[in-house]
C-alpha positions as CSV (number, residue, x, y, z in Angstrom):
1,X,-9.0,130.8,-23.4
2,X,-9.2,134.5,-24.6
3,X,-8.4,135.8,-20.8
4,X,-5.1,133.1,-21.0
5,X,-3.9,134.7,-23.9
6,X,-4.7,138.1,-23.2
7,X,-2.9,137.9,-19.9
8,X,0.3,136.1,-21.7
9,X,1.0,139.0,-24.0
10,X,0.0,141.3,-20.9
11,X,2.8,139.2,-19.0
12,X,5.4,139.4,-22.2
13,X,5.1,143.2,-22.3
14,X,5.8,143.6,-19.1
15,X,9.1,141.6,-19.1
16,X,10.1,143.1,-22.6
17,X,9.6,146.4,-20.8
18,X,11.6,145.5,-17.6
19,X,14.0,144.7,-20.0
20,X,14.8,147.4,-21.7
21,X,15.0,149.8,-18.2
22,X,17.6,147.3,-16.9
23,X,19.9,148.2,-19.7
24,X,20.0,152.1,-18.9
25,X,22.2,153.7,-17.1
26,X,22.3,157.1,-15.2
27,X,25.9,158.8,-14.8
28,X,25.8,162.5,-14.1
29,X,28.1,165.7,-14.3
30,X,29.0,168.7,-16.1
31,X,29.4,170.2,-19.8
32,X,33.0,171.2,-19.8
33,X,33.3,172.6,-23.7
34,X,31.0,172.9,-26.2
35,X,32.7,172.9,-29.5
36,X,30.5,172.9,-32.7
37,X,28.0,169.8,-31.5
38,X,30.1,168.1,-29.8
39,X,30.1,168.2,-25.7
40,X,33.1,167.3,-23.7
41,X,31.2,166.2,-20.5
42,X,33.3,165.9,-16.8
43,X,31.5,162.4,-15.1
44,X,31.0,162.8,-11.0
45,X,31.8,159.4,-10.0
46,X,32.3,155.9,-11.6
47,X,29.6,155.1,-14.9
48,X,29.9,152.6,-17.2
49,X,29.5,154.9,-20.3
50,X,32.6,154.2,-22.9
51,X,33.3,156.3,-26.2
52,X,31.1,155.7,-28.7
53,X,28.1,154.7,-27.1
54,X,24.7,156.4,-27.9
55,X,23.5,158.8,-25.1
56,X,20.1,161.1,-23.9
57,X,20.6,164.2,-22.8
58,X,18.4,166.3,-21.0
59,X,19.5,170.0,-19.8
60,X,18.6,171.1,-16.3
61,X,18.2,174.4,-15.9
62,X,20.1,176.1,-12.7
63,X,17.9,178.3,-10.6
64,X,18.1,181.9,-11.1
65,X,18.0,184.1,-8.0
66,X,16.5,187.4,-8.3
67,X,16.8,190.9,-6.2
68,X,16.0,193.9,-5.3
């Protein structure tokens, strides 16, 4: 009985989690203005993003090329 349960909840987490990465969404492009917290952002093809939803950003650094 305890395996049946144990592997229920195992089961539940798993969908909860499948879930909740179904609902995101990745979009990309570029910062176009900066203005006191707030980011006016260019999008590189079609998302489904509209105003006033919640985002995560994460900055990605561009390479830097050094010489001599």
């Amino acid at each position: 009985m305890r395996k049946k349960l144990t592997s229920l909840v195992m089961a539940l987490f798993f969908t909860v989690g499948l879930a909740g990465v179904s609902v995101a969404g990745k979009c990309k492009g570029d910062v176009v203005k900066n203005e006191g917290g707030e980011l006016v952002i260019k999008l590189k093809g079609d998302c489904k993003a509209k105003a006033g939803d919640s985002v995560k950003i994460k900055v990605k650094a561009a390479a830097k090329v050094e010489g001599c």
